[in-house]
C-alpha positions as CSV (number, residue, x, y, z in Angstrom):
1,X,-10.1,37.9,-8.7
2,X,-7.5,37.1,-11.3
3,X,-10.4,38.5,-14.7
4,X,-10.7,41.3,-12.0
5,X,-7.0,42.6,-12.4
6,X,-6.6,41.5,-15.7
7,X,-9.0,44.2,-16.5
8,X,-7.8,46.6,-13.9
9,X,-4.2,45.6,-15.8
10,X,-6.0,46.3,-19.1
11,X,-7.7,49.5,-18.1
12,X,-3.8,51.2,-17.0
13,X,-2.5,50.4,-20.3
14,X,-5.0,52.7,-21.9
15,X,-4.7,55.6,-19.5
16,X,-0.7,55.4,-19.6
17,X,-1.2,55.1,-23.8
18,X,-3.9,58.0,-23.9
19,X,-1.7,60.3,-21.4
20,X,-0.3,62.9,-24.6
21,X,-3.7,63.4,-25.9
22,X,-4.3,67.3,-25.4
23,X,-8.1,66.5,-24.0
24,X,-8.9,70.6,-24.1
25,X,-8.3,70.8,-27.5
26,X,-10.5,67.9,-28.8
27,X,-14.3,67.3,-29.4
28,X,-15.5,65.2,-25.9
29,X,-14.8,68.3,-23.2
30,X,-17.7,69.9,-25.2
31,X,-20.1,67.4,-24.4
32,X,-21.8,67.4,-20.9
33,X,-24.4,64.8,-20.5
34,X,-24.0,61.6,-21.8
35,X,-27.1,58.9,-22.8
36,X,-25.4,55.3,-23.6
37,X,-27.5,52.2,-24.5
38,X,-25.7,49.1,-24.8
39,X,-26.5,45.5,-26.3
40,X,-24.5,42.6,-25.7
41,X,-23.8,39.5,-23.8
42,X,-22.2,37.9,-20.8
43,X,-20.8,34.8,-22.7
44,X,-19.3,32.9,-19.2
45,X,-21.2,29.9,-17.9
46,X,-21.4,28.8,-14.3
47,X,-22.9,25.6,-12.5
48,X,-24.3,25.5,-9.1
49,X,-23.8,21.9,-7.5
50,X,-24.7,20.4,-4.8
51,X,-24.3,17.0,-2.8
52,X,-25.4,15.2,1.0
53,X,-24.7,11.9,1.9
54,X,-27.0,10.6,4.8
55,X,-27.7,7.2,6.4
56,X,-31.2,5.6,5.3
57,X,-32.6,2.0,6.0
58,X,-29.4,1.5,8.0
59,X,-27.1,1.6,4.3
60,X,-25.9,5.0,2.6
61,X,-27.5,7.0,0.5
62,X,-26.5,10.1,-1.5
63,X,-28.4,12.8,-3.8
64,X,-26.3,15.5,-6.0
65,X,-27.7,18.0,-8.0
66,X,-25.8,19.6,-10.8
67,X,-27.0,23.4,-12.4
68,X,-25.8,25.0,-15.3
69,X,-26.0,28.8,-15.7
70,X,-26.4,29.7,-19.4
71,X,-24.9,32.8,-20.9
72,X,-27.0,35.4,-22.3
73,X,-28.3,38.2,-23.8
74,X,-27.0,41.5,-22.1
75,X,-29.4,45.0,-22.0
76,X,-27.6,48.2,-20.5
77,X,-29.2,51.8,-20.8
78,X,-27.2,54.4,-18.2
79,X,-26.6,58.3,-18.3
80,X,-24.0,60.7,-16.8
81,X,-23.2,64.3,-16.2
82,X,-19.1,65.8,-16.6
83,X,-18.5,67.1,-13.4
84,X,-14.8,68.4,-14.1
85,X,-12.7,68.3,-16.9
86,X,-13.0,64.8,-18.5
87,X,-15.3,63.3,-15.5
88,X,-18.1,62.5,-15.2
89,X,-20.5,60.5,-12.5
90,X,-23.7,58.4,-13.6
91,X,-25.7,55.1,-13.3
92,X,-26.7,52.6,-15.1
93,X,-29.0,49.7,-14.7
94,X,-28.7,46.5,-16.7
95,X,-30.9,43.4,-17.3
96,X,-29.3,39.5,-17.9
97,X,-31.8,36.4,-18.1
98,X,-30.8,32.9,-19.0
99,X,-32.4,29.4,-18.6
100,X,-30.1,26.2,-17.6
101,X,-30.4,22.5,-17.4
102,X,-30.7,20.7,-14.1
103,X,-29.2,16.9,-13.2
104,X,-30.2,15.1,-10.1
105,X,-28.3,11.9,-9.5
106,X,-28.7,9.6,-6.4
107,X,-27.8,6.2,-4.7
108,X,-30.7,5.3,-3.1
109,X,-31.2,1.6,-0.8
110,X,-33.7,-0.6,-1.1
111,X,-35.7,-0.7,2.1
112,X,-36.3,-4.3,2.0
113,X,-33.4,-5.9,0.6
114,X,-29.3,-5.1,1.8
115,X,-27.1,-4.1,-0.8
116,X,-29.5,-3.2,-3.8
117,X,-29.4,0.5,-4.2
118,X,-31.0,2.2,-6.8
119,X,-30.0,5.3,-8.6
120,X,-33.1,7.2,-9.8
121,X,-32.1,10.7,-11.7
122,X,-34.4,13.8,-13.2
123,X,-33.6,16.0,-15.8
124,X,-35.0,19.7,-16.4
125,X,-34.2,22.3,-19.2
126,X,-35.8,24.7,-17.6
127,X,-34.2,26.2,-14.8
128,X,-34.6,30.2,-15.1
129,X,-32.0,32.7,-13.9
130,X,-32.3,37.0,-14.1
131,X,-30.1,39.7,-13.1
132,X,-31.1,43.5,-12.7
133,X,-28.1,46.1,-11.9
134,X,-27.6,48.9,-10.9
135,X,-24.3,50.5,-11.5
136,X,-22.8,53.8,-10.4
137,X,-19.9,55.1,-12.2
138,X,-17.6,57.1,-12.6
139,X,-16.0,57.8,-15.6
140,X,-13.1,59.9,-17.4
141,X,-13.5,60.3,-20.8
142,X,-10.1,60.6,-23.3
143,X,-10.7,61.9,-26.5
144,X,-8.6,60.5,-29.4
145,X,-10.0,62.7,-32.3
146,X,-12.7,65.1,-32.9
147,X,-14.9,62.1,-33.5
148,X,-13.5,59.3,-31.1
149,X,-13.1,58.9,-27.7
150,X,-12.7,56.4,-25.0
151,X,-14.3,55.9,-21.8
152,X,-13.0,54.4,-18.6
153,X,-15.0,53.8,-15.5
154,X,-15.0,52.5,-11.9
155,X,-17.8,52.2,-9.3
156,X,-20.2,50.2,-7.0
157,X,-22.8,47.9,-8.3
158,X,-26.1,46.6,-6.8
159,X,-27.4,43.1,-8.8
160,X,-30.4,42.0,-8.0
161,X,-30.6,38.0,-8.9
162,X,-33.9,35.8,-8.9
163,X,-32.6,32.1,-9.3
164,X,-34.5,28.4,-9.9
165,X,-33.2,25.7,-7.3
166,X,-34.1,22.1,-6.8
167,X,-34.3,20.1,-3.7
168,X,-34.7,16.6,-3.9
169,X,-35.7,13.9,-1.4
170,X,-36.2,10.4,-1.5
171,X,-40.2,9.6,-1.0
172,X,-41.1,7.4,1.8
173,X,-40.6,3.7,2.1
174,X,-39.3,4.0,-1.4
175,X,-36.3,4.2,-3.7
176,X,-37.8,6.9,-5.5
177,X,-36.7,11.2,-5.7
178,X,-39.1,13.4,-5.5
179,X,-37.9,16.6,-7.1
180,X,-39.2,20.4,-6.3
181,X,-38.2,23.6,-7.7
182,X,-38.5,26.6,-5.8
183,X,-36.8,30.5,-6.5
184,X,-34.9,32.9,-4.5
185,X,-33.5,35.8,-4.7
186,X,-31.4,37.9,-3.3
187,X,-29.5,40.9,-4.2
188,X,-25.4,41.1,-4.6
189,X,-22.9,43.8,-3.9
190,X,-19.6,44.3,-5.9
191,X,-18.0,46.5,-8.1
192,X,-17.8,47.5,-12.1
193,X,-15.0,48.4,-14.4
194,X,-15.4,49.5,-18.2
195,X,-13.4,50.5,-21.1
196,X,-16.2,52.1,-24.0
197,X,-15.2,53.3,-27.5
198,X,-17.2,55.6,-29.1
199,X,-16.8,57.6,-32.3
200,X,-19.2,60.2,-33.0
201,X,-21.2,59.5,-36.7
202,X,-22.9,63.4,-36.1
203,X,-21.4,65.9,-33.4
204,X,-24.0,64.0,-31.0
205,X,-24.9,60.8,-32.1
206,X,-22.4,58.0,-32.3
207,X,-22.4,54.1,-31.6
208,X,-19.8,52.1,-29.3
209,X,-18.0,49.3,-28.3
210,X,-18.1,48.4,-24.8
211,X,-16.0,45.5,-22.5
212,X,-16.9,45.4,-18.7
213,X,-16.8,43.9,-15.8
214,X,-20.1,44.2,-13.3
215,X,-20.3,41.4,-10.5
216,X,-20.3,40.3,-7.1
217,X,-21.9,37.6,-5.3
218,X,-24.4,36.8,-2.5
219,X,-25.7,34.5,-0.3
220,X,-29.5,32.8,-1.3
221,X,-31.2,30.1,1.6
222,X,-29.9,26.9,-0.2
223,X,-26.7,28.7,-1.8
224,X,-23.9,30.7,-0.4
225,X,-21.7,33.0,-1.8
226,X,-23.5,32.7,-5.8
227,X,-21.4,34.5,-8.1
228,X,-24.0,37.2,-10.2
229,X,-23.0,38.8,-13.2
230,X,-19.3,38.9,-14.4
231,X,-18.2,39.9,-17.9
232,X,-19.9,42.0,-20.9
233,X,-19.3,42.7,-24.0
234,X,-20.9,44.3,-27.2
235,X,-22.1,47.4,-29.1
236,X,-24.4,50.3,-28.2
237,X,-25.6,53.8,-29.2
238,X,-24.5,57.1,-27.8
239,X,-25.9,60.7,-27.3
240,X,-24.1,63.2,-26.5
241,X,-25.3,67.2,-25.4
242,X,-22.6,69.8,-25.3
243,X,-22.4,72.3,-22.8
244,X,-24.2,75.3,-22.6
């Protein structure tokens, strides 16, 4: 929530800053469809952890399991039409993948002797996590010269999220884990806000810089509430057609 309304915070600075631009008189109002394709990353990291404590041959015994979620590469393509004036509605869909470790630790008893637990662990490197989006937008566009403009944007965003998770259980009559790996998926609702610069290299090709915000979270059979996407940032090329 707090990154949320920093960017919100970041996003009223510009408007407020960009309010005695004369938008009629300047190159972006003659552009009506818009073709953006972005390439960048989502540079937070996350870790999914987990932890039971249950009673086995009559002593205590507890596995954890501890999941990082890399950062990544970040893919965008999206499109829009101006509706009125300086906005303009579109979509965009977006693809993240990363691959995390996994730690199992454990307490284990011994089932013959009291008071000799052992503490078996597994390691994996290859834990695989993807994100596909899709965002709607919309977007009002304030040009700051006949070859630069900036872009600010708001909407709803749909992430689909496919995610490795282990369970782990101790084998029977033993003090040893065994260790599966299974994947789920499920898809998140929340919400996406953007700030894009763009300047304009030929009247309607240019390249951008982009920072955003596209994430949510959702609730997977062995997870609840798993926080999908968050924070991009990085470059992209734009296309621009002028009105008819």
């Amino acid at each position: 929530m707090k990154n949320t309304t920093t960017v919100l915070v970041l996003i009223g600075g510009l408007c407020l800053g960009a309010t005695a631009v004369d938008a009629q008189s300047l190159g972006a109002n003659n552009s009506q469809v818009f073709f953006d394709v972005n390439f960048g990353a989502q540079p937070q990291r996350r870790t999914i952890e987990t932890s039971r404590s249950f009673s086995l041959y009559d002593e205590p015994a507890t596995i954890a399991t501890s999941e990082r979620i890399g950062n990544g590469a970040f893919f965008e393509v999206s499109g829009g039409y101006r509706v009125w004036s300086s906005l303009a509605v579109g979509i965009g869909f977006s693809s993240f993948s990363s691959t995390g470790p996994l730690a199992v630790t454990s307490s284990i008893p011994s089932p013959i002797f009291f008071d000799q637990p052992a503490h078996p662990t597994f390691n994996s490197d290859n834990m695989k996590r993807t994100e596909r989006g899709v965002h709607l937008k919309a977007a009002w566009f304030i040009p700051l010269s006949d070859k630069m403009d900036v872009a600010l944007s708001i909407g709803p965003s749909f992430i689909h999220v496919s995610q490795d998770l282990a369970a782990a259980n101790v084998v029977t009559n033993t003090q040893s884990l065994n260790v599966t790996t299974s994947n789920e998926t499920g898809t998140a609702k929340g919400v996406n806000l953007g700030f894009d610069g763009t300047y304009l290299l030929r009247p309607q090709v240019g390249v951008g810089v982009f920072i955003q915000y596209a994430g949510g979270s959702v609730d997977l059979p062995s997870v609840s509430s798993l926080k999908v996407g968050g924070f991009q940032i990085g470059v992209g090329a734009r296309l621009r057609l002028p009105s008819k």
